[in-house]
N, C-alpha and C positions, 0 to 999 in steps of 0.2 A: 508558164503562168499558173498551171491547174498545180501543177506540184507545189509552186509558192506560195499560195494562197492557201490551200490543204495543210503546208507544210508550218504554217505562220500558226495557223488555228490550233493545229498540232499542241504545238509550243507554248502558245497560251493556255492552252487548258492542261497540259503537263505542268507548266507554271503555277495555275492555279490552283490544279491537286498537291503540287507539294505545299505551297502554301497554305492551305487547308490543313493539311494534315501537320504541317512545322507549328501552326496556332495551336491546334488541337492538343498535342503532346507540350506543348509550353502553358497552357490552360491548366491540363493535367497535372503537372510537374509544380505547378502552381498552388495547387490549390491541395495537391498532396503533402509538400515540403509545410504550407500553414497548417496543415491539422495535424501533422508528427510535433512541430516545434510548441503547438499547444500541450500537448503530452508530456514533451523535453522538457517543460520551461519546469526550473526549481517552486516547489512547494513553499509557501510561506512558513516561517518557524512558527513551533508553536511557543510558547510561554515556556520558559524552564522549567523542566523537572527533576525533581530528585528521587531516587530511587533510596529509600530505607524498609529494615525489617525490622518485625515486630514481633514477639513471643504472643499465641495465645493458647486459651485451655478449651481442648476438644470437648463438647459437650454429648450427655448424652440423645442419640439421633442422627450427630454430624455426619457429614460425609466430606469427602475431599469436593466432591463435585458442588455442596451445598456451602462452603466456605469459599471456594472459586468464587463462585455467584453474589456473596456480599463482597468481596475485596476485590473483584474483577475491574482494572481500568484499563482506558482504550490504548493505552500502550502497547499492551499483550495483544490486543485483536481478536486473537480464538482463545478461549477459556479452556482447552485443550493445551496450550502453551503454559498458562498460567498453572494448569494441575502439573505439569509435567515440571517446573520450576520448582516449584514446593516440596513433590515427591525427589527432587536431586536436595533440595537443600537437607530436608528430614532424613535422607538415604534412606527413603523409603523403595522397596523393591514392587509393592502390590498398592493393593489401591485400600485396604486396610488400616484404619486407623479405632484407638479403641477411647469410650470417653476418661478423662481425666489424664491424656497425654497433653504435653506441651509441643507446638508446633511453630515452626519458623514459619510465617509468609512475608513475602515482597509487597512495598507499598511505594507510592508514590505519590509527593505533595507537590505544590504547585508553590513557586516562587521559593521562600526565605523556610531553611531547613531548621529553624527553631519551631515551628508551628510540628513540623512532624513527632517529635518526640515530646509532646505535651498533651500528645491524645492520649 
């Protein structure tokens, strides 16, 4: 009788710690897999872009970093990307530019690609 009654108690409370802990890890697994697949889930589009280049005249003061700075869009992200673009299209080796060069930069318009070449 003392064994079965010890032994029962046992058992339920060994029942009821896995239990506990089967919630616990299901909770967890839970509420883990929603804040990764918040993460996962696809990005909305943005609005089309088009990517065109445009010829301009280095003035004098310019710098590569100071021309970044007005043609800079959020495509590029870091403005570091954006010089390093420009510096491949010009085959430029340095960060050197003198005024009265002509220089390729990338642009990008938004929707219908006749508005881009009418600036």
């Amino acid at each position: 009788m003392f064994a079965a009654f010890y032994g029962d108690w046992y058992g339920r409370l060994f029942r009821r710690k896995v239990l506990t802990v089967l919630v616990f890890f299901l909770s967890a697994g839970i509420l883990l897999g929603s804040s990764i697949s918040g993460f996962a889930k696809a990005k909305r589009p943005r609005e089309a872009s088009y990517k065109y280049y445009t010829s301009i005249v280095v003035e004098k003061g310019d710098t590569l970093w100071s021309i970044a700075v007005e043609n800079l869009t959020p495509e590029y992200g870091r403005i570091e990307d954006y010089i390093l673009e420009v510096r491949r299209l010009n085959h430029l080796f340095g960060d050197g530019i003198c005024a009265g060069e002509y220089l390729t930069i990338p642009r990008y318009s938004e929707g219908n690609t006749d508005s881009a070449f009418t600036e």
